[in-house]
Each structure stands twice: as structure tokens, then as C-alpha cells.
LUMLUM-122660 format. One line per field, with one value per residue: residue number from 1; residue in one letter; chain; x, y, z of N, C-alpha, C in turn. Coordinates in steps of 0.2 Angstrom, whole numbers, always signed. Last residue first. Layout:
BEGIN
num [NUM	...]
residuo [a	...]
cadena [A	...]
npx [X	...]
npy [Y	...]
npz [Z	...]
capx [X	...]
capy [Y	...]
capz [Z	...]
cpx [X	...]
cpy [Y	...]
cpz [Z	...]
***
This chain:
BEGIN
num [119	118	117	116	115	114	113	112	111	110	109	108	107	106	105	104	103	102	101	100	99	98	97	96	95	94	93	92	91	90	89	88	87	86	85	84	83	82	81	80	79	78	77	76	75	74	73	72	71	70	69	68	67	66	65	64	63	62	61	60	59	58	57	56	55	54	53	52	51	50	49	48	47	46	45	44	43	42	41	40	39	38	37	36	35	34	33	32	31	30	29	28	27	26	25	24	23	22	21	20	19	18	17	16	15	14	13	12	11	10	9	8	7	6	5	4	3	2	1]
residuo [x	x	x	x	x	x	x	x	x	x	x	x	x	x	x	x	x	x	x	x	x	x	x	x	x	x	x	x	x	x	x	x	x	x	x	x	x	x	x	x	x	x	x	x	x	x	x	x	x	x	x	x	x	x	x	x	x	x	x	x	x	x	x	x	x	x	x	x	x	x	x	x	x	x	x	x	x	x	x	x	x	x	x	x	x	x	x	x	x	x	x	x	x	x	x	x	x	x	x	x	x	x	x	x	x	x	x	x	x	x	x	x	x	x	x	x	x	x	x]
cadena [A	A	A	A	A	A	A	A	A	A	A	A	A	A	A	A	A	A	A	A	A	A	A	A	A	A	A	A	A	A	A	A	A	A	A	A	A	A	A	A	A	A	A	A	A	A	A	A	A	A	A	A	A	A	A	A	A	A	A	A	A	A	A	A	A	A	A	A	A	A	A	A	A	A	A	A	A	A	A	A	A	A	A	A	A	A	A	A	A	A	A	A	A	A	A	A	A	A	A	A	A	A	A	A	A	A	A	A	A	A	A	A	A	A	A	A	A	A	A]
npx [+116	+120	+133	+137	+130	+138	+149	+147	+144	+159	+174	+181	+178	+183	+177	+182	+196	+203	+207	+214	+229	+236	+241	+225	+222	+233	+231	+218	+225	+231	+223	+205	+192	+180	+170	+168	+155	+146	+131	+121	+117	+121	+133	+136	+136	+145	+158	+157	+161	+175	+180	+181	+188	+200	+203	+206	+217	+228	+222	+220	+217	+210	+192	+184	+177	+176	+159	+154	+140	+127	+114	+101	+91	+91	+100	+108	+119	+128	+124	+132	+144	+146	+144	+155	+165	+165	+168	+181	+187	+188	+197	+208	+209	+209	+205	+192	+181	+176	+169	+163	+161	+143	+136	+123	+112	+105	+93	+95	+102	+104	+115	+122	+138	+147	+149	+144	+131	+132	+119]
npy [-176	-165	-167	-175	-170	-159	-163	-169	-157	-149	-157	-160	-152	-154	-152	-144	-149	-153	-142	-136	-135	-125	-134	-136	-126	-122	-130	-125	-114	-119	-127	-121	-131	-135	-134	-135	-134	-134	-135	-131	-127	-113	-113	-118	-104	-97	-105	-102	-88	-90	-96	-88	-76	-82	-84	-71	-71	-77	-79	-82	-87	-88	-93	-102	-114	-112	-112	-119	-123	-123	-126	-123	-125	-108	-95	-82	-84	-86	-75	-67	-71	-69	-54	-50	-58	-50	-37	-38	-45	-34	-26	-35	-49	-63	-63	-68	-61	-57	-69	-74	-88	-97	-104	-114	-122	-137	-143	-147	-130	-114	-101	-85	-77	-61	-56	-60	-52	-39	-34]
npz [+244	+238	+238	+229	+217	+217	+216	+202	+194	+196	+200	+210	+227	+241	+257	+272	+279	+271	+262	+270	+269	+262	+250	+245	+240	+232	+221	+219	+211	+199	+194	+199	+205	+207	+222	+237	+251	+265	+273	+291	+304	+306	+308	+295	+290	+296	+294	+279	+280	+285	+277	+266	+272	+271	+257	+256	+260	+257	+242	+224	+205	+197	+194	+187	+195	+208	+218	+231	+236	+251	+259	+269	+256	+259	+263	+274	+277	+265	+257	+264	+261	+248	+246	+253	+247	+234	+237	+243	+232	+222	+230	+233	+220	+214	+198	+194	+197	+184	+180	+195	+205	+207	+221	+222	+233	+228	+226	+210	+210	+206	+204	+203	+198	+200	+188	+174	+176	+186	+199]
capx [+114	+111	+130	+138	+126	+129	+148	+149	+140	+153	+166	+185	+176	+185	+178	+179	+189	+204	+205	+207	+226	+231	+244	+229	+217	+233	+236	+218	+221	+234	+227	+211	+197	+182	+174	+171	+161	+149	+136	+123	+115	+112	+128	+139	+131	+138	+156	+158	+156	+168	+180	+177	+181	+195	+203	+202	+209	+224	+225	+219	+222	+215	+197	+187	+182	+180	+163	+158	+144	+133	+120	+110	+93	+86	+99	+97	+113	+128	+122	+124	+141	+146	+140	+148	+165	+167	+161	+174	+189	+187	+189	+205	+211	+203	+212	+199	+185	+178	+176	+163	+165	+150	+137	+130	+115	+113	+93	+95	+104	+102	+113	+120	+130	+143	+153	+151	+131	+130	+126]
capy [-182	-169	-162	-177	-177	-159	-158	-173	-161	-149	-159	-157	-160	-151	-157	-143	-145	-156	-148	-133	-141	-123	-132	-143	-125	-116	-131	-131	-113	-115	-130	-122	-125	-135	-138	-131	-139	-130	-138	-132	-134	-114	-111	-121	-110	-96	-104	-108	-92	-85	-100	-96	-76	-81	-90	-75	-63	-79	-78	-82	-84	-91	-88	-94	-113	-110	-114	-111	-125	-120	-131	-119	-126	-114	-98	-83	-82	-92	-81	-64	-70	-76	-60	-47	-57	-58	-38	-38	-50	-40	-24	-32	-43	-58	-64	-72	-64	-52	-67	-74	-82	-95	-98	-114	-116	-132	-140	-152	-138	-119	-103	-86	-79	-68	-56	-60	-60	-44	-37]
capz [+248	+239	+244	+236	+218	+217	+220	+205	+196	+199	+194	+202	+221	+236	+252	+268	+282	+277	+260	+270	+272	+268	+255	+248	+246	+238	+227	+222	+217	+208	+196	+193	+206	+200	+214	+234	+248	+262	+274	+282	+302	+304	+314	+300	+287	+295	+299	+282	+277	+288	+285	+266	+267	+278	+266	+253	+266	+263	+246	+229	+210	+195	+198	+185	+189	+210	+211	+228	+234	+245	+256	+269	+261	+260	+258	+271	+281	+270	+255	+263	+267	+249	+244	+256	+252	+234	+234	+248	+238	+222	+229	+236	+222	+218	+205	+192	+202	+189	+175	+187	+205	+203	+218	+217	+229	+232	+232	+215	+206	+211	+202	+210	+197	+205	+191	+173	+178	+182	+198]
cpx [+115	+110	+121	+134	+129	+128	+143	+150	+141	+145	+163	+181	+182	+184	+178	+179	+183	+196	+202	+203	+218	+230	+241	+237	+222	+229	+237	+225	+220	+230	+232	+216	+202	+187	+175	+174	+163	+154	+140	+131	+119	+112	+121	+131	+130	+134	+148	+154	+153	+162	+176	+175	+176	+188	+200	+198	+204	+218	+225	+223	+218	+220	+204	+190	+185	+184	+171	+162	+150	+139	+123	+116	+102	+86	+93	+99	+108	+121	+120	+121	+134	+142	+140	+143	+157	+163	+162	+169	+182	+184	+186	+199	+207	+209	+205	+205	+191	+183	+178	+170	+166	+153	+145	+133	+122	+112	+99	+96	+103	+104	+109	+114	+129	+135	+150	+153	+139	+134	+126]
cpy [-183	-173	-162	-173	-177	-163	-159	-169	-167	-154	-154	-157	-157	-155	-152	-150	-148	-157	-156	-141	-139	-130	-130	-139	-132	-120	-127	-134	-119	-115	-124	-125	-127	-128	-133	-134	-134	-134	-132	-134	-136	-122	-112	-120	-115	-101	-102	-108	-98	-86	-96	-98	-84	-79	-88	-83	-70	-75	-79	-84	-82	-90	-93	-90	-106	-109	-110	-115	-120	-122	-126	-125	-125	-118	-104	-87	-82	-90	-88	-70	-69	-76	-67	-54	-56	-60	-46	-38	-46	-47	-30	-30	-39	-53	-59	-69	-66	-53	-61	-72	-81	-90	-99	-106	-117	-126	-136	-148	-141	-125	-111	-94	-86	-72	-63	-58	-64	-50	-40]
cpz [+255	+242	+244	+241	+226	+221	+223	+213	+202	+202	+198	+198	+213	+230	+246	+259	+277	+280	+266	+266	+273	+272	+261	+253	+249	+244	+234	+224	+222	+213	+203	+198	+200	+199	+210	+226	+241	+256	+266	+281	+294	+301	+310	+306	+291	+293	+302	+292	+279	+287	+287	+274	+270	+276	+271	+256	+262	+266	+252	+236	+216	+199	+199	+189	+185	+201	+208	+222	+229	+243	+251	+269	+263	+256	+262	+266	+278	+276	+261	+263	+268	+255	+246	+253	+256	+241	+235	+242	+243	+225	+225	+237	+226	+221	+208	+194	+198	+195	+181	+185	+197	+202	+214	+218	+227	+229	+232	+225	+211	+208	+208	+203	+205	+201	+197	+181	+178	+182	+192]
***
């Protein structure tokens, strides 16, 4: 996979997965390669802490939403936790109208992601 599309990155135990230049709308074949991976992720990481970095994706829907709660739900069943930074200004009104914001914490920093999901 290249690196413009899922880089898969650690920090302080999170895995970070960043949706590359290929995500910036996720459109359908977008949304299952998007998909198979984040899912792969929620089942074999160590430890099952992920943090979906959201800075390149400009656009997102509800299949997209179900992706996360899919994910989430994985993680969940193996004790992990999941949080979401540094969404552009549509997106982060998409995850505040969903009310997902509710579910999952939405940081505006990565690091500041880092530092809450290490601890």
C-alpha cells in the first residue's frame, strides 16, 4: 500500500492510522479499502489504542460512520479505546451533528490525542 494512501504510524503505544491523500473524500472504493484496514487494525494492534487521524479527509458520510462504529466496536471487545484528531472543519461538523462526539473524543491536535489516549 503506498504511503499517500493508509500510513499506519506508533507514538507512545497508539497506533495512529493516517487516511492519506486517497481518502480526502471517501467515496466508495475508498470507503472499503478505508474500511478492510481500519478493521484489520481494531483486531491485531497491541495495545488496542487507535487514533484515526482525520487531517486529509475533506469529506465523509454515513457508510463512513459505520466504518468507525465497526471499528470501535472491535477494539471495544478486546478492552481498547479509540479517539479521532484533527478533522477539517466539515468533517468535525459531520462527527458534532452525528453526536459521535459523544461516543468517541475528538481531539484538534494529534499530540494532544497521544498524550490523552497514553494515559
Amino acid at each position: 500500500m503506498a504511503d499517500s494512501d493508509l500510513q499506519i504510524e506508533t507514538q507512545d503505544g497508539v497506533t495512529i492510522a493516517v487516511l492519506g491523500e486517497a481518502y480526502e473524500n471517501l467515496n466508495e472504493p475508498a470507503l472499503l479499502a478505508a474500511s478492510k484496514h481500519l478493521l484489520d487494525l481494531a483486531q491485531t494492534i497491541e495495545p488496542p489504542v487507535l487514533l484515526i487521524d482525520l487531517s486529509h479527509t475533506k469529506f465523509f458520510g454515513s457508510s463512513f460512520l459505520g466504518t468507525l462504529f465497526r471499528t470501535w466496536r472491535r477494539l471495544s471487545s478486546r478492552g481498547g479505546r479509540m479517539a479521532m484528531c484533527s478533522p477539517t472543519e466539515v468533517c468535525g461538523e459531520v462527527l458534532r451533528v452525528t453526536q459521535v462526539d459523544r461516543l468517541w473524543t475528538i481531539y484538534g491536535e494529534r499530540n494532544d490525542a497521544v498524550a490523552a489516549l497514553r494515559s
